[in-house]
N, CA, C and O atoms as a printed pandas DataFrame, in Angstrom:
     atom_number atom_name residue_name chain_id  residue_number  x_coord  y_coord  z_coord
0              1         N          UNK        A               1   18.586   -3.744   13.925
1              2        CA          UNK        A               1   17.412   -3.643   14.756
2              3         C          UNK        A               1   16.278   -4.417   14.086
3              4         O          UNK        A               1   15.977   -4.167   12.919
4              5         N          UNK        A               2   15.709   -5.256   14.725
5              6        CA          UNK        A               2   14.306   -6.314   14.458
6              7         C          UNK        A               2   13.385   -5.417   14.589
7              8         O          UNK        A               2   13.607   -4.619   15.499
8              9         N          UNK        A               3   11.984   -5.192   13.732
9             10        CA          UNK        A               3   10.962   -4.081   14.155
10            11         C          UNK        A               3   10.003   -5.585   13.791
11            12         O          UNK        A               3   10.084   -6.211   12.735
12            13         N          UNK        A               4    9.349   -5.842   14.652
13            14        CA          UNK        A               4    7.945   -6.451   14.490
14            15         C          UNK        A               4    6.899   -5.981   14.734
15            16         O          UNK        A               4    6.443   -5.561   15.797
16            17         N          UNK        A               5    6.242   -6.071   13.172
17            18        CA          UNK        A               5    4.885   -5.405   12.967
18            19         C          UNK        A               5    3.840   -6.487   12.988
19            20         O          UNK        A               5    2.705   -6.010   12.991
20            21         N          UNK        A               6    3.885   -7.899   13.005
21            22        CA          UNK        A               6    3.206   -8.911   13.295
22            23         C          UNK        A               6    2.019   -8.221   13.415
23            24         O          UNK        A               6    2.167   -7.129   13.964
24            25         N          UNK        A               7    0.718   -8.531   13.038
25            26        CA          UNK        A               7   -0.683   -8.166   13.321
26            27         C          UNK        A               7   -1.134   -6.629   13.338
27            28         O          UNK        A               7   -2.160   -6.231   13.890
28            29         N          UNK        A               8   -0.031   -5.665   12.514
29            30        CA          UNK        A               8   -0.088   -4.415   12.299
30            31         C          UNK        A               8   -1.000   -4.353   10.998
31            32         O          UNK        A               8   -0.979   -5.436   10.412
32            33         N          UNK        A               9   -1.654   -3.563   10.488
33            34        CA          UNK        A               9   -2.266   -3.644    9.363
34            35         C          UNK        A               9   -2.020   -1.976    8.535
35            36         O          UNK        A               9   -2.501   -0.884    8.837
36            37         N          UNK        A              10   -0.970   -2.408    7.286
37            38        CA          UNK        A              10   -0.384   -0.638    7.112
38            39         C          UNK        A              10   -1.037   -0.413    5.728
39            40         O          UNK        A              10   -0.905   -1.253    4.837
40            41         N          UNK        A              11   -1.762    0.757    5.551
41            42        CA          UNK        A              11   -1.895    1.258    4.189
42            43         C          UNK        A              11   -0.803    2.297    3.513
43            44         O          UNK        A              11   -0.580    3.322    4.156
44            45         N          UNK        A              12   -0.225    2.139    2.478
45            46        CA          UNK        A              12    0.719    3.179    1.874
46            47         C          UNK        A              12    0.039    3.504    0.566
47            48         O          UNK        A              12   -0.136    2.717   -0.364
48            49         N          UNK        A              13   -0.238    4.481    0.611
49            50        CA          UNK        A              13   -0.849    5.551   -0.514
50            51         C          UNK        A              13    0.233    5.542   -1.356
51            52         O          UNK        A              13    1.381    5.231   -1.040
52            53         N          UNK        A              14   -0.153    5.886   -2.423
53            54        CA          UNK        A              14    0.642    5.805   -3.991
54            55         C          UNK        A              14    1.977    5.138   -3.897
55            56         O          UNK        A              14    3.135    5.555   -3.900
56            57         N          UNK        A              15    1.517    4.169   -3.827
57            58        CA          UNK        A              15    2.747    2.821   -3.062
58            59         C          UNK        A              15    3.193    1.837   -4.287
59            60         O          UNK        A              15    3.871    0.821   -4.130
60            61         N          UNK        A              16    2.598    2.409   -5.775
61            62        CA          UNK        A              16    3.278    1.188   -6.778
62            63         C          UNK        A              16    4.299    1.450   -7.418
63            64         O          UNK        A              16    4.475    0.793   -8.444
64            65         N          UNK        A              17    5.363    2.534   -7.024
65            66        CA          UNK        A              17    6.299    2.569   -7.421
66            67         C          UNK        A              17    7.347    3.720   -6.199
67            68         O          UNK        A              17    6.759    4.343   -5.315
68            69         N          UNK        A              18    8.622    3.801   -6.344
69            70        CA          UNK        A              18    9.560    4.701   -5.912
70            71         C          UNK        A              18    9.262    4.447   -4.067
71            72         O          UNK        A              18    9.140    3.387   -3.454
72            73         N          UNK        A              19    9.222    5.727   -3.614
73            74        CA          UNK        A              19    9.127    5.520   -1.777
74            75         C          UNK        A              19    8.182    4.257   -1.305
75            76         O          UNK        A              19    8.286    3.260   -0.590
76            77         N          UNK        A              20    7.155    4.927   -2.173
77            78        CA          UNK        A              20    5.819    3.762   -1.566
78            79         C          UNK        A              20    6.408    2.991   -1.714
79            80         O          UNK        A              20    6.805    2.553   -0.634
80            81         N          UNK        A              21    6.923    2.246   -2.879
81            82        CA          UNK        A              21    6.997    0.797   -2.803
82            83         C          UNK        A              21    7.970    0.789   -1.809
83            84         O          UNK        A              21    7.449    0.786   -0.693
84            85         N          UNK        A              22    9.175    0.785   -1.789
85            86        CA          UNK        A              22    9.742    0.893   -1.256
86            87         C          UNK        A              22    9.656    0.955    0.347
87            88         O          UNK        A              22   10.413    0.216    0.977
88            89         N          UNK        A              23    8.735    1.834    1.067
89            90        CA          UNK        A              23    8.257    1.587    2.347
90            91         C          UNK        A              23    6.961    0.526    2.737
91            92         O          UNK        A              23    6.618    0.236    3.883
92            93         N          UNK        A              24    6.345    0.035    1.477
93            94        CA          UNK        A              24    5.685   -1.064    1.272
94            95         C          UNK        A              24    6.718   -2.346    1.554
95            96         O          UNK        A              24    6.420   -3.283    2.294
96            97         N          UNK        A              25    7.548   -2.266    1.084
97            98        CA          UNK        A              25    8.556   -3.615    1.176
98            99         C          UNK        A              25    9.076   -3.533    2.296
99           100         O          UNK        A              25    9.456   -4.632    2.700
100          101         N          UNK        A              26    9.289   -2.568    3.090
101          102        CA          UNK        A              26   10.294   -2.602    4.480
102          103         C          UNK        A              26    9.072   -2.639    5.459
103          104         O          UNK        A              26    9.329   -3.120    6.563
104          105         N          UNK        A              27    7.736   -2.199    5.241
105          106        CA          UNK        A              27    6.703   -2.706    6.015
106          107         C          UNK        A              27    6.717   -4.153    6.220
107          108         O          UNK        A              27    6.960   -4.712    7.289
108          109         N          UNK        A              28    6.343   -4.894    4.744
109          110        CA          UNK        A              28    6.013   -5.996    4.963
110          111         C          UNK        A              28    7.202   -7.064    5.362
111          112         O          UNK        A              28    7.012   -8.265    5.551
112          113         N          UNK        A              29    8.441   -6.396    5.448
113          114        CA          UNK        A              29    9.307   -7.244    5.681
114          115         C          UNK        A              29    9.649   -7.329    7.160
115          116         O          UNK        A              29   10.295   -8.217    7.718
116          117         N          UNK        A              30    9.180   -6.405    7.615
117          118        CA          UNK        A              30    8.935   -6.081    9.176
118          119         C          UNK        A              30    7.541   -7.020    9.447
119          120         O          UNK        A              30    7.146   -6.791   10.591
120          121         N          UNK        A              31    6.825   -7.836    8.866
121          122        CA          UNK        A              31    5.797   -8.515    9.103
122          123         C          UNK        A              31    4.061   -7.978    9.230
123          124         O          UNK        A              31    3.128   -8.642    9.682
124          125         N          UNK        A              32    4.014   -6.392    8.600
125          126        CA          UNK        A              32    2.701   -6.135    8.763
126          127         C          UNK        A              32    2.179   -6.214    7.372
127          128         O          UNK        A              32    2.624   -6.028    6.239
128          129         N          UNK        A              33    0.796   -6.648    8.045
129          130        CA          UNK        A              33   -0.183   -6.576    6.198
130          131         C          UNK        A              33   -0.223   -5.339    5.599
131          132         O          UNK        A              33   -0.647   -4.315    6.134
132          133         N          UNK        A              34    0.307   -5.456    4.269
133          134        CA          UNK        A              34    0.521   -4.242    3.487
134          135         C          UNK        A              34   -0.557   -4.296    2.704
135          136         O          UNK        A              34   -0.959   -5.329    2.169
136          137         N          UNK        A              35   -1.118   -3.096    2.592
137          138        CA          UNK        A              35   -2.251   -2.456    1.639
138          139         C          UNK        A              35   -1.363   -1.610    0.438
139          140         O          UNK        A              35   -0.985   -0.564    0.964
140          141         N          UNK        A              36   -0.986   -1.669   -0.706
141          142        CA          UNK        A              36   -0.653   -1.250   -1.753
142          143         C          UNK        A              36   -1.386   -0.707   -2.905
143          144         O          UNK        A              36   -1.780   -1.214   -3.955
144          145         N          UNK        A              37   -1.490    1.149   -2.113
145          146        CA          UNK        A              37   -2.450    1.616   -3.395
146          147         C          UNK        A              37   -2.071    1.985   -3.772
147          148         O          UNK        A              37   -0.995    2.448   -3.396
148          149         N          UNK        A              38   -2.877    2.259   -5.588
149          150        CA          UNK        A              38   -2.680    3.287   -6.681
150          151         C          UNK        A              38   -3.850    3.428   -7.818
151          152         O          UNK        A              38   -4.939    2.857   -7.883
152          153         N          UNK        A              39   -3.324    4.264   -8.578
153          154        CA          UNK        A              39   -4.788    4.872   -9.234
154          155         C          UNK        A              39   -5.319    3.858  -10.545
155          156         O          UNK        A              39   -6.257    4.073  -11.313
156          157         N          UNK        A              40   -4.419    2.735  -10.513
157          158        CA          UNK        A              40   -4.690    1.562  -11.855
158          159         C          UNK        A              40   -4.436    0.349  -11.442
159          160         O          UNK        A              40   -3.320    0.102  -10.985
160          161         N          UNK        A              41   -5.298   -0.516  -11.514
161          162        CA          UNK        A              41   -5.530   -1.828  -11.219
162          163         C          UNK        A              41   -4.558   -2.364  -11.726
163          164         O          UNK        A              41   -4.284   -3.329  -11.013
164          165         N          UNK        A              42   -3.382   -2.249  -13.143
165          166        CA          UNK        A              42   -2.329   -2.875  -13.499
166          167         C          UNK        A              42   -1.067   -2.679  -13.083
167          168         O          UNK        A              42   -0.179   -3.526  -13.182
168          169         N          UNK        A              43   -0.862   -0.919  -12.329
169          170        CA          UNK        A              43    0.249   -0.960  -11.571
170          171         C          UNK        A              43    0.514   -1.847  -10.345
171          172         O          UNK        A              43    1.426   -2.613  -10.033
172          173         N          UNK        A              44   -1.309   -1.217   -9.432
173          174        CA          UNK        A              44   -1.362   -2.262   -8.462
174          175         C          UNK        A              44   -1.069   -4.039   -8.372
175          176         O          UNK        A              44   -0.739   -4.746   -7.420
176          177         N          UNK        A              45   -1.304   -4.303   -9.557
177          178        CA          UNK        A              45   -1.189   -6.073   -9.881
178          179         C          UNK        A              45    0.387   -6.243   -9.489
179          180         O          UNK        A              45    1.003   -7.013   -8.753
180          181         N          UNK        A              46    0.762   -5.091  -10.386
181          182        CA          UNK        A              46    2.880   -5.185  -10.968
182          183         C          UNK        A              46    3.405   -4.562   -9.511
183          184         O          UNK        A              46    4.609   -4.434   -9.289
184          185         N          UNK        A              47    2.752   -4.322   -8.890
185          186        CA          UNK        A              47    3.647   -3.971   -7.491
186          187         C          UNK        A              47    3.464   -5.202   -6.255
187          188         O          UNK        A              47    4.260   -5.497   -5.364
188          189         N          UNK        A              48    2.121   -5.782   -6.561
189          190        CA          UNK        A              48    1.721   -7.325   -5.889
190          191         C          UNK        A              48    2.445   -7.910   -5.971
191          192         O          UNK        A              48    2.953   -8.476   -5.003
192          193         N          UNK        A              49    3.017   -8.110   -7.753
193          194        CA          UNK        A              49    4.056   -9.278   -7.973
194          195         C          UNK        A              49    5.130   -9.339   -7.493
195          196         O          UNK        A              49    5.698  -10.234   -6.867
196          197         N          UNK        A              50    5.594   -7.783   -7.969
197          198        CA          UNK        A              50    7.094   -7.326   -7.103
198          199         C          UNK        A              50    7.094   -7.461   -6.220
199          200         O          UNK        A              50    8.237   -7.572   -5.776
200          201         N          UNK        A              51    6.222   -7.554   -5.405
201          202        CA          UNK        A              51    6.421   -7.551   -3.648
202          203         C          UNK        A              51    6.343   -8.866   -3.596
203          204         O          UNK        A              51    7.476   -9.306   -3.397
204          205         N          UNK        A              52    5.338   -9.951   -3.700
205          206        CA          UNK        A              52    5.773  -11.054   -3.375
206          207         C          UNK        A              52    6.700  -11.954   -4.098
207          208         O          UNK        A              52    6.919  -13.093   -3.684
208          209         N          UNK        A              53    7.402  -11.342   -5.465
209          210        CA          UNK        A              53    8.548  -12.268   -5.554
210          211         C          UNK        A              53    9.855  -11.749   -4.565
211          212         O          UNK        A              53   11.016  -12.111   -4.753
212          213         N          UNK        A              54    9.619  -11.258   -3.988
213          214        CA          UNK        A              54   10.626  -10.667   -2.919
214          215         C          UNK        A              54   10.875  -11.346   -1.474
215          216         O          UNK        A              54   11.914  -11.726   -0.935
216          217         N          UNK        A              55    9.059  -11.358   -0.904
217          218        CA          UNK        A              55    8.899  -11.642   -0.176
218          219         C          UNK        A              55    7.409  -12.356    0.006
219          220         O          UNK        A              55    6.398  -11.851    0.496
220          221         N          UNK        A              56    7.602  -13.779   -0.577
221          222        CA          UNK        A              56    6.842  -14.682   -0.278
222          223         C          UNK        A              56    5.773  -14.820    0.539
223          224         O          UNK        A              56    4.634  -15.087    0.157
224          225         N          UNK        A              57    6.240  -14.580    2.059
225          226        CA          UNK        A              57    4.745  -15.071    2.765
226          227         C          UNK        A              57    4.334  -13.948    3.633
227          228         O          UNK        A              57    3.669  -14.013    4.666
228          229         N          UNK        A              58    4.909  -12.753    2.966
229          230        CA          UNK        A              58    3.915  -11.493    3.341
230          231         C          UNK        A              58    2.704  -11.366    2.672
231          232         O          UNK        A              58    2.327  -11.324    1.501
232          233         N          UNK        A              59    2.241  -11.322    3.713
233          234        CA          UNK        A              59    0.525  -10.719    3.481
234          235         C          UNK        A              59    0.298   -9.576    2.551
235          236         O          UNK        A              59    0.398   -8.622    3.323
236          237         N          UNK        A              60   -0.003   -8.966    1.090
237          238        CA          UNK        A              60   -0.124   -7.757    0.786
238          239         C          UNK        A              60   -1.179   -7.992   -0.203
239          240         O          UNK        A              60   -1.276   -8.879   -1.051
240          241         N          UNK        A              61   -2.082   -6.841    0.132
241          242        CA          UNK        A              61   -3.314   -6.873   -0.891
242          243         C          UNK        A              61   -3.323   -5.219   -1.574
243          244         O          UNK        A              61   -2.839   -4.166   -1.161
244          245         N          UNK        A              62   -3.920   -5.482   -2.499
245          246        CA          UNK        A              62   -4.072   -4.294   -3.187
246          247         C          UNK        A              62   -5.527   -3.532   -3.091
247          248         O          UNK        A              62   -6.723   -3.795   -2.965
248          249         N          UNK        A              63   -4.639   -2.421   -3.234
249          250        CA          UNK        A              63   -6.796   -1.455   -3.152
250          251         C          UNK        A              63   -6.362   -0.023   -4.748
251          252         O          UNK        A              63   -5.414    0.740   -4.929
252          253         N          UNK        A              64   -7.499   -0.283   -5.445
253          254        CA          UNK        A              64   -7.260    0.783   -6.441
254          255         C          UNK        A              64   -8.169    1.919   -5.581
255          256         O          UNK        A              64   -9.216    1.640   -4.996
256          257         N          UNK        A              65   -7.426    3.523   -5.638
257          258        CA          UNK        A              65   -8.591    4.270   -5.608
258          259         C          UNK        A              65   -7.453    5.791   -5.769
259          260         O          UNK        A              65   -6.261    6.052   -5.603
260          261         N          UNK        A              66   -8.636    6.452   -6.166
261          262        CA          UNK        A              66   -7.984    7.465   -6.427
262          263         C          UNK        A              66   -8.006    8.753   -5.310
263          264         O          UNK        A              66   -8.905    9.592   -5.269
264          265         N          UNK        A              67   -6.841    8.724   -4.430
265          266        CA          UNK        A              67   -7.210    9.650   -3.355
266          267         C          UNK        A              67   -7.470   10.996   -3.353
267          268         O          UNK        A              67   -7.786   11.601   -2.328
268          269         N          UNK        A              68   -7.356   11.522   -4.469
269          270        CA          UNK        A              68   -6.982   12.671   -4.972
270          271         C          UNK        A              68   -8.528   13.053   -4.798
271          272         O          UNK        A              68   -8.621   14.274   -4.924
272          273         N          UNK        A              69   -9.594   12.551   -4.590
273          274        CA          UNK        A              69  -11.743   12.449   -5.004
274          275         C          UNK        A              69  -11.964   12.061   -3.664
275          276         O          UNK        A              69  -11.264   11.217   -3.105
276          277         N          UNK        A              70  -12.990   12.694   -3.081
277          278        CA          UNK        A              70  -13.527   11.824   -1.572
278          279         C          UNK        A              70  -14.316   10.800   -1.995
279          280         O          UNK        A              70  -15.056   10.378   -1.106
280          281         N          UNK        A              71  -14.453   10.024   -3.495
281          282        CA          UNK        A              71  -15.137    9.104   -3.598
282          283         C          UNK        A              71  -13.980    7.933   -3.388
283          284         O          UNK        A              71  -14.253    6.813   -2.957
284          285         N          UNK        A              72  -12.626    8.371   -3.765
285          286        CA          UNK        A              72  -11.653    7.505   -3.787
286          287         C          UNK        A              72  -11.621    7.221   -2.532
287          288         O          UNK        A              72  -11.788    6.048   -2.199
288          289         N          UNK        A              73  -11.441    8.031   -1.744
289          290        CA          UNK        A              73  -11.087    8.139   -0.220
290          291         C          UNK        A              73  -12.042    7.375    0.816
291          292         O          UNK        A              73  -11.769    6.854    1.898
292          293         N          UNK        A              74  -13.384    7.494    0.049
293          294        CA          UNK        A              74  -14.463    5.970    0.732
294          295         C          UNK        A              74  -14.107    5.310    0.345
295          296         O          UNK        A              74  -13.303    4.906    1.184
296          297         N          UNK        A              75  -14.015    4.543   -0.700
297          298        CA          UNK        A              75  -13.861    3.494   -1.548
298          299         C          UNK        A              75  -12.621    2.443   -1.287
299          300         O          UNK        A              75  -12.512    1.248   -1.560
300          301         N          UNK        A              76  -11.609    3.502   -0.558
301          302        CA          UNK        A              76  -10.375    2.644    0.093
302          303         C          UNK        A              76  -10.823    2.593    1.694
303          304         O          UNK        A              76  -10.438    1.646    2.380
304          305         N          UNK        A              77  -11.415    3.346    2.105
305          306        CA          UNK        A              77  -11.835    2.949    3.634
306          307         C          UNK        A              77  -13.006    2.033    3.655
307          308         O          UNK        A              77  -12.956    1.259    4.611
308          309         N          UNK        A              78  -13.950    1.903    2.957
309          310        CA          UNK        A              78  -15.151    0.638    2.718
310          311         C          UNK        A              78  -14.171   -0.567    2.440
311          312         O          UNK        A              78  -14.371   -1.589    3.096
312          313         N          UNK        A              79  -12.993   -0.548    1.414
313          314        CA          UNK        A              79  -12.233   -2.070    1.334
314          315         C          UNK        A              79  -11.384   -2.011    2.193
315          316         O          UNK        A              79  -11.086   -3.193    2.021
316          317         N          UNK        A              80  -10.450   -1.587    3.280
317          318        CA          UNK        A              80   -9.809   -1.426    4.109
318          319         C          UNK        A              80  -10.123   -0.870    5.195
319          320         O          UNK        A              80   -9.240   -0.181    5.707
320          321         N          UNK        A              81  -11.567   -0.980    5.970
321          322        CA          UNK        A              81  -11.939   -0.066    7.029
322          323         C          UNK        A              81  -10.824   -0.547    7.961
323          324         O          UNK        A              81  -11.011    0.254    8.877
324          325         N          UNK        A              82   -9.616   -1.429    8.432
325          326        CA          UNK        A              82   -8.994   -1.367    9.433
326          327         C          UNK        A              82   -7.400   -0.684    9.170
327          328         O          UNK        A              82   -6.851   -0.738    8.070
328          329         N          UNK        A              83   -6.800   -0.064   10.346
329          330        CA          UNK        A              83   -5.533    0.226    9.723
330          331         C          UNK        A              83   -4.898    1.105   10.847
331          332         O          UNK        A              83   -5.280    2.077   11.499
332          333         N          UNK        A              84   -3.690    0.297   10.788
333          334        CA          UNK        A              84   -2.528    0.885   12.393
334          335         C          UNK        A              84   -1.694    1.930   12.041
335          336         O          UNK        A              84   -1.471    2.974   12.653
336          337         N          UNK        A              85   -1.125    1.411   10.663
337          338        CA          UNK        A              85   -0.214    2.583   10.079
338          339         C          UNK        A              85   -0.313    2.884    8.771
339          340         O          UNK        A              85   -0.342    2.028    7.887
340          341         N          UNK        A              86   -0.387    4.517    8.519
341          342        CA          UNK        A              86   -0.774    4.858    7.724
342          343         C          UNK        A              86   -0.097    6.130    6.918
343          344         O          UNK        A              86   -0.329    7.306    7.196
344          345         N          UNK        A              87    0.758    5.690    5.897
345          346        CA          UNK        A              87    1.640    6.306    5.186
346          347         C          UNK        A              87    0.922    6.936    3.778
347          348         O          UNK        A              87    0.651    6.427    2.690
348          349         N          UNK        A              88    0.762    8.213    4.309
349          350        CA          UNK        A              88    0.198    9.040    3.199
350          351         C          UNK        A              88    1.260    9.856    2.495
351          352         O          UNK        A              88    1.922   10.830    2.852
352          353         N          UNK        A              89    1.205    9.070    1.262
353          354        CA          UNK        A              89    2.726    8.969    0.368
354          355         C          UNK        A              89    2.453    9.731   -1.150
355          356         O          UNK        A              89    3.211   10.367   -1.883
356          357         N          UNK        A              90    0.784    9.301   -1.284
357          358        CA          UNK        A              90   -0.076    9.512   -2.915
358          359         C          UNK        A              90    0.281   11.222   -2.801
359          360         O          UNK        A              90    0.416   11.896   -1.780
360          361         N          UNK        A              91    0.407   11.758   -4.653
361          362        CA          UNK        A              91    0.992   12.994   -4.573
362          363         C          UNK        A              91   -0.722   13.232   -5.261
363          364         O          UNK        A              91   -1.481   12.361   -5.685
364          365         N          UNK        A              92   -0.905   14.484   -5.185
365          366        CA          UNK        A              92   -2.107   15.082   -5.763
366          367         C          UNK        A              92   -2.193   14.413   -7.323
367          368         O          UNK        A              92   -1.331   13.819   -7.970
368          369         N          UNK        A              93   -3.060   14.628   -7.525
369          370        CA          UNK        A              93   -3.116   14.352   -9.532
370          371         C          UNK        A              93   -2.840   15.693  -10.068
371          372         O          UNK        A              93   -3.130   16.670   -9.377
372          373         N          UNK        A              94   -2.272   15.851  -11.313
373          374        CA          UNK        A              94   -1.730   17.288  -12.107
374          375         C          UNK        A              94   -0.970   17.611  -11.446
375          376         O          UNK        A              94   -0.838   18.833  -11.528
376          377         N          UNK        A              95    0.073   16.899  -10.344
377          378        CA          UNK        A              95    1.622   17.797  -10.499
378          379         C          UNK        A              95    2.552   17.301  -10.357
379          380         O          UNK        A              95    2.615   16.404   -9.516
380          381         N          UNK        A              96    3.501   17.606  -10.994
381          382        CA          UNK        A              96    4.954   17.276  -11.553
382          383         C          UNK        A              96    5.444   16.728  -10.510
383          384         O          UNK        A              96    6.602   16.311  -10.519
């Protein structure tokens, strides 16, 4: 089955490693702009890379913030105010 997300715009919460990434990559391989967050600007970089040595001429940008704070939670909607699909994946902070 072909899913085209062409001109979809998806954020995946705690997306730099395991599911996230993982539904980060089958997003963008379905063709929508992937937003790839997490709580450190160096995971986020190492999940950029991973994703586009994978897949080249997907669109994916990164947003650091920590959702776990409603300061995080502006801070990714002020850099990402647009968004079609939205995979809330990030686990709380302090638990196993």
């Amino acid at each position: 089955m072909k899913i085209d997300l062409s001109d979809k715009v998806a954020i995946v919460t705690g997306s730099t490693g395991g599911i996230g990434f993982a539904i980060s990559h089958g997003l963008a391989a379905c063709g929508a702009t992937v937003v790839v967050n997490g709580y450190e600007q160096d995971n986020v970089d190492k999940a950029l890379v991973a994703l586009r040595a994978t897949l080249p001429v997907a669109e994916i940008r990164g947003a650091v913030a920590d959702l776990s704070v409603a300061a995080g939670c502006n801070a990714l909607v002020k850099t990402e105010p647009t968004c079609d699909i939205l995979v809330n994946n990030v686990r709380p902070t302090g638990l196993l």
